[in-house]
C-alpha positions as CSV (number, residue, x, y, z in Angstrom):
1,X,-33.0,-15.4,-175.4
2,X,-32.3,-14.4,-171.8
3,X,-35.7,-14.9,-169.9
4,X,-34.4,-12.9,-166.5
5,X,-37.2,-10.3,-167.1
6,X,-39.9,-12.2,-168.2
7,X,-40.3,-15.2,-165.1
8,X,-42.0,-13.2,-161.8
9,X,-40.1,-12.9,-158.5
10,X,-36.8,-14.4,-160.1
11,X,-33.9,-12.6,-158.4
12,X,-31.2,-11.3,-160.0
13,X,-27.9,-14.1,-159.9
14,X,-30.7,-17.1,-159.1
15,X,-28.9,-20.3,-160.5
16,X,-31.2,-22.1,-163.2
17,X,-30.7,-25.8,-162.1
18,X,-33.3,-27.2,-164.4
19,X,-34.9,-27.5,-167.1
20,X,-37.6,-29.6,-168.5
21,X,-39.3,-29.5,-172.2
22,X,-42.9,-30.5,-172.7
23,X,-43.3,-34.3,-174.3
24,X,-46.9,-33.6,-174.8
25,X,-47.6,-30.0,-175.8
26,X,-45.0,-27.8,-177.8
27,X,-43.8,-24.3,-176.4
28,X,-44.2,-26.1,-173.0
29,X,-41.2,-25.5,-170.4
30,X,-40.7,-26.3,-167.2
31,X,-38.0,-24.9,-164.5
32,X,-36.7,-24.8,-161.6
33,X,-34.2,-22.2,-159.9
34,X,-32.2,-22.3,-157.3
35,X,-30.8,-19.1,-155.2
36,X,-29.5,-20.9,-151.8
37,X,-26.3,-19.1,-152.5
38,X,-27.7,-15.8,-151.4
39,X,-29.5,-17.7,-148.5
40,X,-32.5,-17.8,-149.9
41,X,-34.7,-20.8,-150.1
42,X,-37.6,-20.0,-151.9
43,X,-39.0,-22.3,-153.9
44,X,-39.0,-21.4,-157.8
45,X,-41.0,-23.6,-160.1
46,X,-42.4,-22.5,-163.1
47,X,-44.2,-23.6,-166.5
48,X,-44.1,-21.5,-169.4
49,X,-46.5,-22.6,-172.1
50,X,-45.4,-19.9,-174.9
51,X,-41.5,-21.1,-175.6
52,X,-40.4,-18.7,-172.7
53,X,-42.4,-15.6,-173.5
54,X,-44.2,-15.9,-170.2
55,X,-43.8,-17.9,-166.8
56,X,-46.1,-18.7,-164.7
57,X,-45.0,-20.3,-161.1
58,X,-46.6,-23.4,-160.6
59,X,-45.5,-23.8,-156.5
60,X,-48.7,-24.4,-155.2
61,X,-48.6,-25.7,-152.0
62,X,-45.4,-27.1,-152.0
63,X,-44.3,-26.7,-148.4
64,X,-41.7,-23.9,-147.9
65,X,-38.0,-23.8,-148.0
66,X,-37.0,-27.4,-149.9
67,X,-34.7,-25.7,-153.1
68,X,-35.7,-27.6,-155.7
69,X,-33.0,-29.3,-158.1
70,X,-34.5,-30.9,-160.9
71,X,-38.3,-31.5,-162.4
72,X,-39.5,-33.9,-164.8
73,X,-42.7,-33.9,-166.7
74,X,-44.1,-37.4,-166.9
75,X,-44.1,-39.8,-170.1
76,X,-47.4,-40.7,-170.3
77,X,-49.6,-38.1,-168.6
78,X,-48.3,-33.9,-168.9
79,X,-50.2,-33.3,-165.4
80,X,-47.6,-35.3,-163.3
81,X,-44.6,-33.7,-162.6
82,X,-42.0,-35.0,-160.5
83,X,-39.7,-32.7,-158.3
84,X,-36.3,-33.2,-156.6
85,X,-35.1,-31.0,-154.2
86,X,-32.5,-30.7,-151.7
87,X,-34.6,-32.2,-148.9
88,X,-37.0,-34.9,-150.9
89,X,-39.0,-35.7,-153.6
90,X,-42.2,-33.9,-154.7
91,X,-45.5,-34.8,-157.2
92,X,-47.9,-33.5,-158.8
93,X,-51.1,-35.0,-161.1
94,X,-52.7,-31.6,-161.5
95,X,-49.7,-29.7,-163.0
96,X,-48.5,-27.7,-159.7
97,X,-51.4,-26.8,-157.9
98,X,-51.0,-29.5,-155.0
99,X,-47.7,-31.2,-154.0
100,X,-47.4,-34.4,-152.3
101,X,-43.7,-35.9,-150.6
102,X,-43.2,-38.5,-152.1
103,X,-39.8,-39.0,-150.6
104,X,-38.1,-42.8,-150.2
105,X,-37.7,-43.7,-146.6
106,X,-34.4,-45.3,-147.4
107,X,-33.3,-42.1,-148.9
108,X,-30.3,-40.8,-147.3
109,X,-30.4,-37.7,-144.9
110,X,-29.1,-34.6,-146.8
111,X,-29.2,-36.6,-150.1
112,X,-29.9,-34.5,-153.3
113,X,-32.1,-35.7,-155.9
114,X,-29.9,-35.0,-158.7
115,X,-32.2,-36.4,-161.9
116,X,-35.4,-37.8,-162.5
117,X,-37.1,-40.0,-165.2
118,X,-40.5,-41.4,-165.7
119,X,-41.1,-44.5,-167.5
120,X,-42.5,-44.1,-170.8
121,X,-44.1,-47.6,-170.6
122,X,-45.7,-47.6,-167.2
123,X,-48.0,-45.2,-165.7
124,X,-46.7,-44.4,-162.0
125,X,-43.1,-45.9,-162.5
126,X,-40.5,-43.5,-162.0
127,X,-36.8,-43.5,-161.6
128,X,-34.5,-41.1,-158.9
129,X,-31.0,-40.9,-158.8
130,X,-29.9,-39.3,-155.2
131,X,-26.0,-38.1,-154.9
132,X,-24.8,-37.3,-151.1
133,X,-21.1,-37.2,-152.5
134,X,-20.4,-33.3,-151.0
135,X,-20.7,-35.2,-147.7
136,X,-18.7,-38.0,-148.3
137,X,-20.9,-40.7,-149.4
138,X,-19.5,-42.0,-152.5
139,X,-22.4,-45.0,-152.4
140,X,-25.1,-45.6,-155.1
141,X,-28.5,-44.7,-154.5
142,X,-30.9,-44.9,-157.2
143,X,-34.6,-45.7,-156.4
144,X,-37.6,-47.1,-158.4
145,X,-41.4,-46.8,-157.7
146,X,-44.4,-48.3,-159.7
147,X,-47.1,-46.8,-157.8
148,X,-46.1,-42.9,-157.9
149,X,-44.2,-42.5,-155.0
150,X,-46.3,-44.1,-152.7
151,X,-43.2,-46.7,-152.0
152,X,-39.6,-46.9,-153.7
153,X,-37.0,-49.7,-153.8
154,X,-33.6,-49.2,-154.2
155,X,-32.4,-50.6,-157.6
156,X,-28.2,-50.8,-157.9
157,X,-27.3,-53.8,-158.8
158,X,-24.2,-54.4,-160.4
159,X,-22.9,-50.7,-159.4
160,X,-19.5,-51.0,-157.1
161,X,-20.5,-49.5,-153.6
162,X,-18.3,-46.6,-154.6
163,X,-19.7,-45.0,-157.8
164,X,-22.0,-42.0,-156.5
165,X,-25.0,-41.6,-159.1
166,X,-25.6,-38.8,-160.6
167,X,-28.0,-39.5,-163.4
168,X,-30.5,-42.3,-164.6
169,X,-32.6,-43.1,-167.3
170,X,-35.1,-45.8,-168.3
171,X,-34.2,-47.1,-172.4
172,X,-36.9,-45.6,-174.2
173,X,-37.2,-48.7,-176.2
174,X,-36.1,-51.4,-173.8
175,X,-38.6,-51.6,-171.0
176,X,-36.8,-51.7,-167.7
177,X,-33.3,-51.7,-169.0
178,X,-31.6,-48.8,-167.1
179,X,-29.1,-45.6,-167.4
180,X,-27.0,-44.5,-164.7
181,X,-24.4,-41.9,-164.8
182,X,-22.1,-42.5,-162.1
């Protein structure tokens, strides 16, 4: 089903760059679009709690102009949201209303958060693959918190210094055991 006409403000050729099913509540959808290509850098966020009948933007007060990438809906808790854009990392514990950066300091300038994941077996532990490949950084960078967001550490060991990430995920059954797509 195209949804074009039924998410408000969309413009017409805006790239959808992510998508994100509910893990607590069925017909829930979140999304993320991205129209930079037209030079514009709104931010487009939205839930749709219907299986895409309706969208609702959920921007809040996400501070202007940051593209967003990719969102993720945490494991444990449906109000926390994480949100990677082209200039940091974003959450939420009230399901969009209010944003907070929660970006790494030791993430790179002009890095993109290419993927998220939340761990399904700690509350406030989240994993961030960043790629800065289209400006020739071919390194690793993939980043863990435990206290959402509030500090990172960069976790790539046993990656060669060349691999770029572009995805990561925590084993759903294997606590701490790690995913990256490189």
């Amino acid at each position: 089903v195209n949804v074009d006409a039924r998410v408000p403000g969309l413009p017409k050729g805006a790239w959808f760059s992510g998508l994100e099913p509910s893990r607590h509540a069925d017909g829930t959808v979140y999304m993320v679009v991205d129209n930079h290509r037209s030079d514009d850098f709104t931010n487009y966020v939205y839930r749709s709690t219907d299986y895409g009948q309706t969208w609702t933007s959920i921007v809040g007060d996400l501070p202007a102009k940051r593209v967003a990438r990719t969102i993720r809906e945490d494991a444990r808790n449906p109000a926390l949201l994480y949100l990677g854009t082209e200039f940091g990392l974003f959450f939420t514990n009230d399901g969009g209303k209010a944003w907070t950066n929660v970006t790494p300091a030791a993430m790179p300038d002009f890095g993109r958060v290419s993927q998220l994941d939340g761990s399904a077996f700690d509350n406030g532990t989240a994993y961030m693959a960043v790629k800065k490949m289209l400006l020739g950084d071919q390194s690793p960078h993939i980043f863990r918190t435990r206290d959402f967001g509030a500090t990172w550490t960069k976790v790539v060991s046993g990656i060669p210094a060349n691999d770029y990430v572009h995805a990561v995920r925590e084993d759903p059954a294997r606590k701490g055991l790690l995913y990256a797509g490189t």
